[in-house]
C-alpha positions as a printed Julia matrix, in Angstrom:
578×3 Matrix{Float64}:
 -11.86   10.29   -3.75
 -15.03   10.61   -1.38
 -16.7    13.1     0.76
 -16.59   15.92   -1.66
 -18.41   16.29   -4.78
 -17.23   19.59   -7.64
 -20.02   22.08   -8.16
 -20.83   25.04   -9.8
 -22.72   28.03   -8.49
 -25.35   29.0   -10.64
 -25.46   32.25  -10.55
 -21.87   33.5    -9.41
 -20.04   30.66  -11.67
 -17.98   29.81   -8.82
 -16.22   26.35   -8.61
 -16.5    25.2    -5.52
 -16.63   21.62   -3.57
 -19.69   20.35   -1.72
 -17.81   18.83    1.06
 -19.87   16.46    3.55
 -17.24   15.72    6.42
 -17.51   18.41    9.33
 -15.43   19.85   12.24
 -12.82   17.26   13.33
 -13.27   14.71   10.82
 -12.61   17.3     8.02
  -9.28   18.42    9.54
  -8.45   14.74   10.06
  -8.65   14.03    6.43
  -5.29   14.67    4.38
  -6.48   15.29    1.2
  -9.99   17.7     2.37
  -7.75   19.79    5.47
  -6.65   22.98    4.46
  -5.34   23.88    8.32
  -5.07   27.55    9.0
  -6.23   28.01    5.42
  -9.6    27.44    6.49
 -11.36   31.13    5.47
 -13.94   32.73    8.28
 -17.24   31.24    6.27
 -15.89   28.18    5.59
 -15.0    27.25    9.58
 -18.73   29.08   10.1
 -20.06   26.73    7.84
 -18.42   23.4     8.67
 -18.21   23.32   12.14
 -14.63   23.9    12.21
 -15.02   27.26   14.55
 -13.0    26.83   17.61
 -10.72   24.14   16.0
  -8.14   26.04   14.67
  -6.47   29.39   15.72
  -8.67   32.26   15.02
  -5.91   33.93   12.31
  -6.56   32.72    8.67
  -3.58   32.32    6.84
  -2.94   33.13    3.19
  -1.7    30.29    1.17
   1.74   31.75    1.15
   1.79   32.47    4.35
   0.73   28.88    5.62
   3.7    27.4     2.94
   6.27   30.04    4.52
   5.61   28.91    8.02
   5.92   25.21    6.52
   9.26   25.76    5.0
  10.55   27.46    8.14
   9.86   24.06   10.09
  10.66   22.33    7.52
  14.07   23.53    7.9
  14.13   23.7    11.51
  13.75   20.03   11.54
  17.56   18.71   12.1
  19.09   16.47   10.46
  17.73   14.7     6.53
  15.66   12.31    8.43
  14.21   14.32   10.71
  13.71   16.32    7.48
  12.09   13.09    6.18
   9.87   12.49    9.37
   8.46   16.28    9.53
   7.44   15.9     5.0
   5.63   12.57    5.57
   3.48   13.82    8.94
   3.17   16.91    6.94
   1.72   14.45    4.2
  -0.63   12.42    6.51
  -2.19   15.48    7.69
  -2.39   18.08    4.24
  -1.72   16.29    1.49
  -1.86   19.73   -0.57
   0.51   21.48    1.21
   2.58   18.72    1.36
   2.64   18.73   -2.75
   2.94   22.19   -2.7
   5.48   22.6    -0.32
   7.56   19.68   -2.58
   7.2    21.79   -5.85
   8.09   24.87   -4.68
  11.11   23.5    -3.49
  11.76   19.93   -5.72
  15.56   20.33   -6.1
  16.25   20.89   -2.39
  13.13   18.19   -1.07
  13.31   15.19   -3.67
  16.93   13.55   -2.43
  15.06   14.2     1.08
  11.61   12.05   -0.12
  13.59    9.5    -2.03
  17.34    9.03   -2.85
  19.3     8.94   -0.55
  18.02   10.02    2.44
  14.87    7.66    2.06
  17.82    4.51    1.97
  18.65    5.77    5.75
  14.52    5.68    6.78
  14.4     2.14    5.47
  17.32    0.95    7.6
  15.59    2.34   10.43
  12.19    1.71    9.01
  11.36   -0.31   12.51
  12.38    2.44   14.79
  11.19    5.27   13.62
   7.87    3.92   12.66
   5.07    6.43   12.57
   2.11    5.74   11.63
   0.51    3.7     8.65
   0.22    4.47    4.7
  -0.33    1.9     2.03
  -0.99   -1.58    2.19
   0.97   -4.49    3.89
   0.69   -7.73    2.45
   2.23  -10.52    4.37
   2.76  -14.37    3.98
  -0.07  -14.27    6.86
  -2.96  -12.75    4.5
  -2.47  -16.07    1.59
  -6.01  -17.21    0.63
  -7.18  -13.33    1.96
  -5.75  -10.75   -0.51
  -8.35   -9.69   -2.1
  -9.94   -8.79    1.14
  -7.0    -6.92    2.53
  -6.86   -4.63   -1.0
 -10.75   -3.95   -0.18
  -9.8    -2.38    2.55
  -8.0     0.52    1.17
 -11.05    3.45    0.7
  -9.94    4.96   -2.98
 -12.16    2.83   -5.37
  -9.99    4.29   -8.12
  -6.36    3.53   -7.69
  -4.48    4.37  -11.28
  -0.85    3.5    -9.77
   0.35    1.26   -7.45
   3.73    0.7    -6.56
   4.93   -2.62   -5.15
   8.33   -3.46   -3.87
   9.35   -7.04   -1.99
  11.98   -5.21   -0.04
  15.28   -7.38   -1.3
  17.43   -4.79   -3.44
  16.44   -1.55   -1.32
  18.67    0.83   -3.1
  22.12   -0.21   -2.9
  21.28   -1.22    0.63
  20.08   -4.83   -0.22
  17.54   -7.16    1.72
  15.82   -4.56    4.63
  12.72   -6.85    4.98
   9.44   -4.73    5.69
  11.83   -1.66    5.94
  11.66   -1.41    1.99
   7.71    1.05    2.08
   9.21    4.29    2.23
  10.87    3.43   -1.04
   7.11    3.02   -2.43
   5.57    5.95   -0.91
   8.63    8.1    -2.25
   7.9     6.82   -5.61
   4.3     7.66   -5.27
   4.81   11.21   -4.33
   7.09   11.92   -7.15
   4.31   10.57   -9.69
   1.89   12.87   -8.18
   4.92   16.17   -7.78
   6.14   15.16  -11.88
   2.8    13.81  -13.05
   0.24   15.33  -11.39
  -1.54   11.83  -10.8
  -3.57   12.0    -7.92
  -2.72   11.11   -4.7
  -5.87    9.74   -4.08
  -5.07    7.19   -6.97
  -1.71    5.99   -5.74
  -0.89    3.52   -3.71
   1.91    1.63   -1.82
   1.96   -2.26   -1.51
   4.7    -3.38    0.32
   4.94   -7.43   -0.06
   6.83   -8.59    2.89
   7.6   -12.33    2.22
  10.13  -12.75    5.02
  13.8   -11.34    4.89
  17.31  -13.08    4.98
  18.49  -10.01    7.38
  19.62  -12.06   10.74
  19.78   -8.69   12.45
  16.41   -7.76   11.86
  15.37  -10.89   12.35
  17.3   -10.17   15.66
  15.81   -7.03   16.74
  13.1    -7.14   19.23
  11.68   -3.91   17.56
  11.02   -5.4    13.61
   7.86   -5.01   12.12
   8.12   -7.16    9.74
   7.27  -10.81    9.3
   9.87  -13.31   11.23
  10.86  -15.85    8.52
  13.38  -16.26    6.05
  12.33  -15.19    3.19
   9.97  -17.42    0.57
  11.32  -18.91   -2.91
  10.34  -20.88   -5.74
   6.69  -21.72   -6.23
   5.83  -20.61   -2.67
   6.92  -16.72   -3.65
   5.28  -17.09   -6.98
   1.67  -18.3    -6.03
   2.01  -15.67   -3.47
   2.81  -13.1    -6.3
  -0.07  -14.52   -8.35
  -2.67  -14.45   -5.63
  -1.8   -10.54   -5.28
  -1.88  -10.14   -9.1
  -5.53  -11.16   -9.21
  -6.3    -8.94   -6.44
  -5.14   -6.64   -8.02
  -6.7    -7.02  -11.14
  -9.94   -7.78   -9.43
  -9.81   -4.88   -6.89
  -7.82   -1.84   -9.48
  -8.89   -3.03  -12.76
  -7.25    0.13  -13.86
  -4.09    0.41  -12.22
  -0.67   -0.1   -13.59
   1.84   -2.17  -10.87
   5.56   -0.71  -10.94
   7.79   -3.53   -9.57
  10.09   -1.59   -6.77
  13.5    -3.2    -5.75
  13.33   -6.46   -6.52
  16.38   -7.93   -6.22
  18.11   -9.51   -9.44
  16.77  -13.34   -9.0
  13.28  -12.03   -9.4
  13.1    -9.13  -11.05
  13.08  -10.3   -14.46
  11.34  -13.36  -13.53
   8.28  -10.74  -12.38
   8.72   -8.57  -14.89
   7.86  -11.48  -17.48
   5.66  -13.27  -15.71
   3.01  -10.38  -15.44
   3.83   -8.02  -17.86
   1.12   -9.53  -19.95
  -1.21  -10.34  -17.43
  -1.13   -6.88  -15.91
  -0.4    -3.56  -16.92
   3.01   -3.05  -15.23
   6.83   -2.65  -15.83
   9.96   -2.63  -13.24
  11.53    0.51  -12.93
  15.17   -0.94  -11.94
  15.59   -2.41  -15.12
  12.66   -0.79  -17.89
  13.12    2.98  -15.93
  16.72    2.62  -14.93
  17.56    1.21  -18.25
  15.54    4.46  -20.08
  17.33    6.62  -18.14
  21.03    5.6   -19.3
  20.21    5.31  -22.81
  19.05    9.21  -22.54
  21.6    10.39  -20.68
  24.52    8.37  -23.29
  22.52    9.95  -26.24
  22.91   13.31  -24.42
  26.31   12.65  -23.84
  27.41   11.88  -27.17
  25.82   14.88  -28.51
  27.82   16.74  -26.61
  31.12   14.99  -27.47
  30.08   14.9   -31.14
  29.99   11.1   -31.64
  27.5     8.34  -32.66
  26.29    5.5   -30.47
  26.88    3.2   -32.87
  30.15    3.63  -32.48
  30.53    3.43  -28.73
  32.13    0.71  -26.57
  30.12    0.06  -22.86
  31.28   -1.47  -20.33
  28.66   -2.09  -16.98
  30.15   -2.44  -13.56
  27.14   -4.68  -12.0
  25.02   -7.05  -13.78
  21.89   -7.16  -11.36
  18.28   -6.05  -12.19
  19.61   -2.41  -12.98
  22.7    -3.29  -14.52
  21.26   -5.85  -16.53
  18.04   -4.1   -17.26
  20.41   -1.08  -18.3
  22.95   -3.17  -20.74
  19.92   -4.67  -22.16
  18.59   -1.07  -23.12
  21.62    0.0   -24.4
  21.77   -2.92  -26.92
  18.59   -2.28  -28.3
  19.14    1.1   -28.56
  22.85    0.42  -30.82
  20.41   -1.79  -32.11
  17.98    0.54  -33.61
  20.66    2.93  -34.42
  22.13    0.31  -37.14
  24.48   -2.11  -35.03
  24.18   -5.33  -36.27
  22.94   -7.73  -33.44
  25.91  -10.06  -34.21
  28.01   -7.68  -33.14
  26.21   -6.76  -30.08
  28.22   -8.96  -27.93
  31.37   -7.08  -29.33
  30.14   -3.85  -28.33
  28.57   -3.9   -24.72
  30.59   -5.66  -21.97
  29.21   -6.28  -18.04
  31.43   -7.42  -15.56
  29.49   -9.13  -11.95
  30.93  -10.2    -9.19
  32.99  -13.41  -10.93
  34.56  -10.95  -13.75
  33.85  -10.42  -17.7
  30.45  -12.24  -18.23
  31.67  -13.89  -21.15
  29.15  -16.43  -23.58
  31.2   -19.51  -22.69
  30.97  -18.97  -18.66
  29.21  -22.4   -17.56
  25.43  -22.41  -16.21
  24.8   -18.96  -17.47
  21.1   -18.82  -18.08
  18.18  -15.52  -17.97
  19.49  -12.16  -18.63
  23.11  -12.95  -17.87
  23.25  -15.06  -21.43
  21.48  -11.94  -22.79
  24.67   -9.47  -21.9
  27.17  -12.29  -22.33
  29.87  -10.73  -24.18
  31.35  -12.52  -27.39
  34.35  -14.84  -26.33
  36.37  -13.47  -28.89
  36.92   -9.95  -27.12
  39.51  -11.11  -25.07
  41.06  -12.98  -27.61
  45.16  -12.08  -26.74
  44.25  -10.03  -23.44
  46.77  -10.48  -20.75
  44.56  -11.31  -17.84
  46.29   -9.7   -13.97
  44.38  -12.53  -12.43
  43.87  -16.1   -13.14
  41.96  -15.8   -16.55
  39.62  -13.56  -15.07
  39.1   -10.52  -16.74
  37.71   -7.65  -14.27
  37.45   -3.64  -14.49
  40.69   -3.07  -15.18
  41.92   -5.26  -17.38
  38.79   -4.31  -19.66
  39.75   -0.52  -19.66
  43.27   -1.77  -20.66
  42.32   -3.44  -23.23
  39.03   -2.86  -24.48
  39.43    0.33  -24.46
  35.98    1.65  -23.51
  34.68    4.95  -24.04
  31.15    4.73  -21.85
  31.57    3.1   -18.55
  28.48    2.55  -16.24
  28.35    1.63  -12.5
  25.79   -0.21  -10.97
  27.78   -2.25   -8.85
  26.7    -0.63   -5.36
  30.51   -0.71   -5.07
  31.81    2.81   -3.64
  35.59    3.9    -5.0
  34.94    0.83   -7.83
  36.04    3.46  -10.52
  39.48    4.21   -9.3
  42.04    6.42  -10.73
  43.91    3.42  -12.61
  40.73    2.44  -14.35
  39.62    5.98  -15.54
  42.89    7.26  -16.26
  43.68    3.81  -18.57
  39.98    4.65  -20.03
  40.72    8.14  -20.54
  44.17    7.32  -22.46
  42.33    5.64  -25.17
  39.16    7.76  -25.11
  39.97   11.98  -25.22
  36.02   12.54  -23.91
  34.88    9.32  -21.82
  31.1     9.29  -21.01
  31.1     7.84  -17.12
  27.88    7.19  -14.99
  28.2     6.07  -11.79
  24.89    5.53  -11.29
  24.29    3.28   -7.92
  22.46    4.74   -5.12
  22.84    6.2    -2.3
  25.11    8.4    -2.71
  27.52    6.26   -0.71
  27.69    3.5    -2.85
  28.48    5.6    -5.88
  31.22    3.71   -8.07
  33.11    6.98   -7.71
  32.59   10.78   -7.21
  32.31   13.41  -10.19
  35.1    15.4    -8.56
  37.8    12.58   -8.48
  36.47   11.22  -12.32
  36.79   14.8   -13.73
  40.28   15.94  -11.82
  42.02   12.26  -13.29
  41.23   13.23  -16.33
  41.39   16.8   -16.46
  37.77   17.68  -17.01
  37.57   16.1   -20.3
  34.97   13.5   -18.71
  31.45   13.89  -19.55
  29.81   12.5   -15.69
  26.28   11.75  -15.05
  25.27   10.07  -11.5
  22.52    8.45   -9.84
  22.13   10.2    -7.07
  22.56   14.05   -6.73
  26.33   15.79   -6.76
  27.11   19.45   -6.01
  28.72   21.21   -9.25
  32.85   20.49   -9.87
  35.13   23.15  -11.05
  37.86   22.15  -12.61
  40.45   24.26  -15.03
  38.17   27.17  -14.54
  35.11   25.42  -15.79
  32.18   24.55  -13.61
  30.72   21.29  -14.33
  26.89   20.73  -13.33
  26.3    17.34  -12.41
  23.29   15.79  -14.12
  21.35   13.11  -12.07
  20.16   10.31  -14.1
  16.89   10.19  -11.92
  14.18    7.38  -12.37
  11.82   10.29  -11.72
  12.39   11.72  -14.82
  11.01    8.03  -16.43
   8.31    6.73  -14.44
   6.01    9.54  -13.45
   5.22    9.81  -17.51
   5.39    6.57  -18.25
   2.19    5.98  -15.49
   0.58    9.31  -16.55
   1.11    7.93  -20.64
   0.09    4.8   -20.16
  -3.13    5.43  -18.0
  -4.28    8.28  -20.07
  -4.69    5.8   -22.83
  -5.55    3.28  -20.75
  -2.84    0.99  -21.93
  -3.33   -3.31  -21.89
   0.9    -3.61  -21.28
   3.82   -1.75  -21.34
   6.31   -3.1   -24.49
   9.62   -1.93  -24.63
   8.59    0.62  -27.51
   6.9     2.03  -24.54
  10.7     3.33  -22.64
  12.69    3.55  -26.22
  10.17    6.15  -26.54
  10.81    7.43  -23.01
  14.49    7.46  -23.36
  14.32    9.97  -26.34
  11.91   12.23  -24.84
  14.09   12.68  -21.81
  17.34   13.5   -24.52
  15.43   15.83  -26.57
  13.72   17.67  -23.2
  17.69   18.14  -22.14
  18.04   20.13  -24.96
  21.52   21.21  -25.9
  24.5    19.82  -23.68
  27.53   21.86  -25.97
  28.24   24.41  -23.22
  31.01   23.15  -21.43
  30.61   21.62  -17.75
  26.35   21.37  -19.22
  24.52   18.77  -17.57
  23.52   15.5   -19.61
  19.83   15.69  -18.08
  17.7    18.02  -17.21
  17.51   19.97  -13.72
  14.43   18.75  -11.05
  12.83   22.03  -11.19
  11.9    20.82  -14.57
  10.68   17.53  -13.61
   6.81   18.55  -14.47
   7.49   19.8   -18.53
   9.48   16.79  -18.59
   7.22   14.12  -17.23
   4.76   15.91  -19.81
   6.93   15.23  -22.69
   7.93   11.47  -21.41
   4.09   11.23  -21.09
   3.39   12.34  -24.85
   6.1    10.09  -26.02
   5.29    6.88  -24.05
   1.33    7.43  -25.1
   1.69    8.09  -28.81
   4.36    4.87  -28.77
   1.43    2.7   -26.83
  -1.16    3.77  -29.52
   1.72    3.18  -32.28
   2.15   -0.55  -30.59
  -1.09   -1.54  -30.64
  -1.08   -1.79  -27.07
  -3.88    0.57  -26.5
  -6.73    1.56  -28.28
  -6.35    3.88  -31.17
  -6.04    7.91  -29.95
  -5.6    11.12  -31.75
  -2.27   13.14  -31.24
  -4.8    15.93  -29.96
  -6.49   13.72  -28.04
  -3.86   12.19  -26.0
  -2.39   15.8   -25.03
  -5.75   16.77  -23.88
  -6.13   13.45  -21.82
  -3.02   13.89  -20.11
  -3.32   17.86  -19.32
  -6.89   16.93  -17.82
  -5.24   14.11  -15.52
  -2.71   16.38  -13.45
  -3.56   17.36  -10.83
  -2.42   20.89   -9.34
  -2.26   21.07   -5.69
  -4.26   24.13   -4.82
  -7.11   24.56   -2.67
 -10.68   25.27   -3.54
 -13.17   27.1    -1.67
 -15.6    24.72    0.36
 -19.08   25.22    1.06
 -20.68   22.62    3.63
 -22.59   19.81    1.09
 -25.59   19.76    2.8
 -26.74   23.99    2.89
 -25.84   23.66   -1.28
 -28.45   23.8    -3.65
 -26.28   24.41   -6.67
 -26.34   22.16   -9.44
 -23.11   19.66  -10.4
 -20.67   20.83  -12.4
């Protein structure tokens, strides 16, 4: 932050900030503008008189006239359009405005109306936020992150635009997904906005119709692979590193050929973590542990099946092991346990060339010992709910109607209480809807989703539909990890995540209760996730050693409120710093 300094009034006690800009450069500045807020001294004072309308405006007033064009605004990307001016020009309003309103404005910032804004990213183009690094700016990174005027950037979040959503490749079209990111770690964590920032590393784009369209903005190659991607990659690390020394990189949307091959390339070499398979993968585990709690049985004891075996998919199977895993499943039996079916069926051990995190999820040959295969040897969905039998089944497939009625209803004839999370975003690429999963079986189905689903009512009970949101993961895991000023991110680090989020659901035995928590809660929660993910670091040995007390204190002191503070023009102050 610059151009404002905290002070103290020495004699009143007031709080107040010394602010330097004046008249027109003051309202031009997001984070500094308080619009018709602006009281009659402080426009006296700062040159601002004659600028604004002569009415002040109470805070609530100035949020109320917000909200009402808010809504006037049309359609969910017009929506989208009016939040992120509103954001370039009052950054708190903006977060205000968001928290007052979280559950209604969050599937407007991100999922899924933020998937339509990247399709048309190139069209309705506004005006900049974040940085662009391009195949043009090799040999010059460093110098394009210098740039950027925050000297103290604490998050950063960086996609390479090839798994946007459940939208896949959209080339430069993928920076809304990092600036949505951004302002729910500032609405759930309180971090900053001044401290957050969007990289979005376009390295080309195998989308012929963008390629195509005379308005793109984006760079006009295919994209880069092998060893020209990762020196790329590894020239932005260091400039990173060099530039944020104490920021932590969340990996955005990478699609499943480079995920994990980011993921463990830099994990040790910078303080980061990919939230489609580390947040994603947190997220499931809580909302199964919920789940069960509320059917009254034990994960070890659970057979899960995935629908998609990409970066979330993967990431999310992958979680779920280790969690059986610490719960007293023998890793032998691992394979016997957790199935993922991709594209070409049942991932099974013996499939030739399997290699990375497919040969992690491989499944145990012996499963399908005796099956009677519908097609050709190859096992897919339905032929595992025959005859494995499954009694958690996952989608993250991108593959809308994938969960038909055949599938549930053989799931549900084996299972009287099946746990099933379609979790793919949008909401159009859901594997299936809540309605149609709880009507074929009756409303004994326990349904979580990715994206957000109005309530169901079925046999005269009203089923809520928890969203497994990402938001309910990262936002503490950055606010945890930077509060202790973390070296890396080990998986203890989202294990510990993943329980927090459970335990701050809190009881799920009502019937038709939600297995996660509500958005309006999204603030306690990222608290708790915080707590969790912190005392795990310390635990680790991946950050220095820190008091229980301590860490709470450091993370209360690091959110951020939005509220505004009276202003007094820097240069008439002669009170002392606070």
């Amino acid at each position: 932050m610059s151009g404002f300094s905290e002070r103290i009034d020495p004699t009143t006690g007031e709080v107040f900030w010394a602010v330097e800009k004046r008249g027109e450069a003051l309202i031009d500045d997001p984070f500094l503008n308080k619009g018709t807020c602006f009281t009659a001294p402080e426009r006296a004072a700062l040159a601002l008189e004659g600028l604004l309308p002569p009415g002040v405006a109470t805070e609530s007033e100035q949020r109320a006239r917000a909200y009402e064009n808010y809504s006037r605004a049309g359609d969910e990307v017009g929506r989208y359009l009016f939040l992120a001016a509103l954001q370039d020009r009052n950054e708190t309003l903006f977060y205000r405005l968001l928290l007052d309103h979280i559950e209604e404005m969050v599937p407007v910032v991100y999922t899924p109306t933020v998937g339509k804004v990247c399709e048309q990213f190139s069209h309705i183009y506004r005006r900049p936020r974040g940085v662009y690094v391009s195949t043009r700016h090799r040999g010059r990174i460093r110098d394009v992150l210098r740039q950027i005027p925050s000297a103290d950037v604490r998050v950063i979040v960086v996609t390479d635009n090839e798994a946007i959503l459940g939208l896949g490749d959209l080339g430069v079209g993928g920076m809304p997904i990092a600036i949505g990111k951004l302002a729910l770690y500032t609405a759930g964590a309180g971090i900053h906005p001044s401290e957050c920032l969007p990289i979005d590393l376009d390295v080309g784009t195998e989308n012929q119709a963008l390629l195509d369209d005379p308005l793109y903005l984006g760079v006009r190659h295919r994209r880069l692979r092998g060893e020209a991607y990762a020196s790329l990659l590894d020239e932005m690390v260091e400039a990173i590193r060099e530039v944020h020394p104490k920021a932590l990189v969340q990996w955005e949307d990478f699609a499943n050929r480079n995920a994990f091959f980011v993921l463990d390339r830099y994990r040790r070499r910078i303080l980061s973590f990919d939230d489609d398979i580390q947040g994603t993968g947190a997220v499931v585990v809580a909302g199964i542990r919920t789940a069960l709690r509320k059917v009254g049985r034990r994960l070890a004891d659970e057979r899960v099946v995935f629908l998609g075996a990409g970066a979330s998919g993967a990431g999310c199977a992958l979680a779920v092991r280790a969690a059986m895993r610490e719960d007293g499943v023998p890793a032998a039996e691992l394979g016997r346990k957790v199935l993922c079916i991709d594209s070409r069926g049942l991932i099974l051990a013996d499939r030739a060339g399997l290699e990375g995190e497919k040969k992690e999820i491989a499944a145990d040959p012996s499963v399908v010992q005796g099956w009677v295969l519908a097609h050709d040897g190859v096992a897919g969905l339905e032929d595992v709910a025959r005859h494995f039998a499954p009694t958690v089944l996952i989608g993250a497939s991108g593959q809308p109607g994938a969960f038909t009625q055949t599938v549930i209803r053989a799931m549900h004839a084996q299972c009287p209480r099946p746990i099933v999370l379609p979790i793919s975003n949008p909401t159009s690429k859901a594997e299936a809807t809540p309605e149609d999963v709880l009507r074929w079986t009756g409303g004994a189905a326990v349904v979580g989703t990715g994206s957000p689903f109005p309530p169901v009512s079925i046999g005269g009970v009203v089923h809520q539909i928890g969203q497994g949101n990402n938001a309910f993961i990262f936002p503490g895991v950055g606010l945890g990890a930077t509060a202790v000023s973390a070296r890396w991110l080990p998986d203890a680090a989202f294990t510990a995540a993943a329980r927090a989020l459970d335990e701050a659901t809190g009881s799920a035995a009502a019937p038709g209760s939600p297995i996660y928590p509500p958005l309006r809660r999204l603030r306690e929660t990222s608290v708790s996730v915080a707590r969790a993910v912190a005392r795990a670091l310390v635990d680790e040995g991946a950050a220095d050693p820190v008091s229980g007390d301590e860490i709470d204190a450091r993370i209360l002191d690091r959110m951020w409120e939005p509220r505004y503070r009276p202003y007094r023009a820097a240069a008439l102050s002669g009170a002392v710093h606070g």
